[in-house]
N, C-alpha and C positions, 0 to 999 in steps of 0.2 A: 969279646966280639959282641956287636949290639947288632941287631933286628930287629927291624920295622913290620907289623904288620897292617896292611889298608888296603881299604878298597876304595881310595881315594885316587884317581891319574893324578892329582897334583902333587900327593905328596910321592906317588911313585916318583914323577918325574923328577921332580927336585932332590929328592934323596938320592935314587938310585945309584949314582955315581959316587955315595961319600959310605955307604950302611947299604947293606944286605936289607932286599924291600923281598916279603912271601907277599905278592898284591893279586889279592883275590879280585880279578876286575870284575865278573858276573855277581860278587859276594855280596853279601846285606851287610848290615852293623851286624846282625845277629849272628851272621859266617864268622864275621873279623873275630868276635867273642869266641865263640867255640873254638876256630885254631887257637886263638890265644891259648886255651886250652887246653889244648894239645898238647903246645909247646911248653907249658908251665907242668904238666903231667911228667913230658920229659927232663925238665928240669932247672929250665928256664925262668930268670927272674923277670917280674912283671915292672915295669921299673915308672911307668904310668898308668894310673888309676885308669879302668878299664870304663869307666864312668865320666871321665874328665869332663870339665868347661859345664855340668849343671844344666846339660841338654837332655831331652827326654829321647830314647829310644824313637818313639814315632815324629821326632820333630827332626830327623838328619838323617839322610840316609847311609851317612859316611859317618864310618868309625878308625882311628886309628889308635895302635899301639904299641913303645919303645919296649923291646924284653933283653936281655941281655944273657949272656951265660957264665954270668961272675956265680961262682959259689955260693949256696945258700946252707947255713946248718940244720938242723932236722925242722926247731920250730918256725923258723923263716917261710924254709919251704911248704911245711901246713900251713901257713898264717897265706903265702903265696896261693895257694889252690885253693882255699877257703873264698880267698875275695875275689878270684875269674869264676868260680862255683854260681858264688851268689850273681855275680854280675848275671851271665847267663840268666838264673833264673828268674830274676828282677827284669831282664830284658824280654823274656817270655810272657812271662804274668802281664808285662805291659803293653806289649804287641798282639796279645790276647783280647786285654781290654779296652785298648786305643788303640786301633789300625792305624799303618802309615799312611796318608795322602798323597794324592797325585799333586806333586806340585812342579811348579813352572820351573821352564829351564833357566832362566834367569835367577831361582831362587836356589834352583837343586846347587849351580853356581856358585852360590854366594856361600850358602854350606860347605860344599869344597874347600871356601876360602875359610871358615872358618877354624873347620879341621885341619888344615892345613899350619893356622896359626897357633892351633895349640898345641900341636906337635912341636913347632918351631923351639921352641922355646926349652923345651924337655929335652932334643937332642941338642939345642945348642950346650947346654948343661954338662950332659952323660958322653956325647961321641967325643 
């Protein structure tokens, strides 16, 4: 079984009907990260870089992420929570140092679409 999580409406929307969406709609990227997780705590494989597309925490306010609950062996599953660990804290340290912007809805938008196309790709892959 694969899982979406975002706080994306786009990628809700469009996924919803094909993959189980946890869509945090009040949630920041930094929510999306933390369930992440969660869900890697319990057991869950991270199956997209919780980092993807080389965008900065404060440059998008939308995060999304494919996890899966295929089988992981012990050091998978370390090597799994070691890298939503860091994420997290890399996303901290950066929204610490560089606040997020108020930006235009026409931009916040276009983010959406961005997020939305990098997911695309990931689940057309894995689902």
């Amino acid at each position: 079984m694969h899982l979406l999580v975002t706080n994306n409406s786009l990628c809700y929307d469009k996924y919803q009907s094909r993959i189980k969406v946890d869509y945090l709609k009040e949630g920041s990227y930094l929510d999306v990260l933390v369930k992440v997780r969660d869900y890697a705590q319990k057991g869950y494989r991270i199956e997209t870089h919780p980092m993807a597309g080389s965008i900065k925490p404060n440059q998008t306010p939308f995060r999304t992420v494919l996890l899966s609950d295929e089988k992981m062996d012990g050091n998978e599953s370390i090597t799994n929570e070691l890298m939503i660990e860091d994420a997290v804290l890399m996303t901290k340290k950066f929204l610490s140092d560089h606040p997020t912007r108020e930006w235009e809805e026409s931009i916040v938008k276009d983010f959406g679409q961005v997020d939305l196309e990098l997911i695309s790709g990931a689940i057309d892959r894995f689902v």
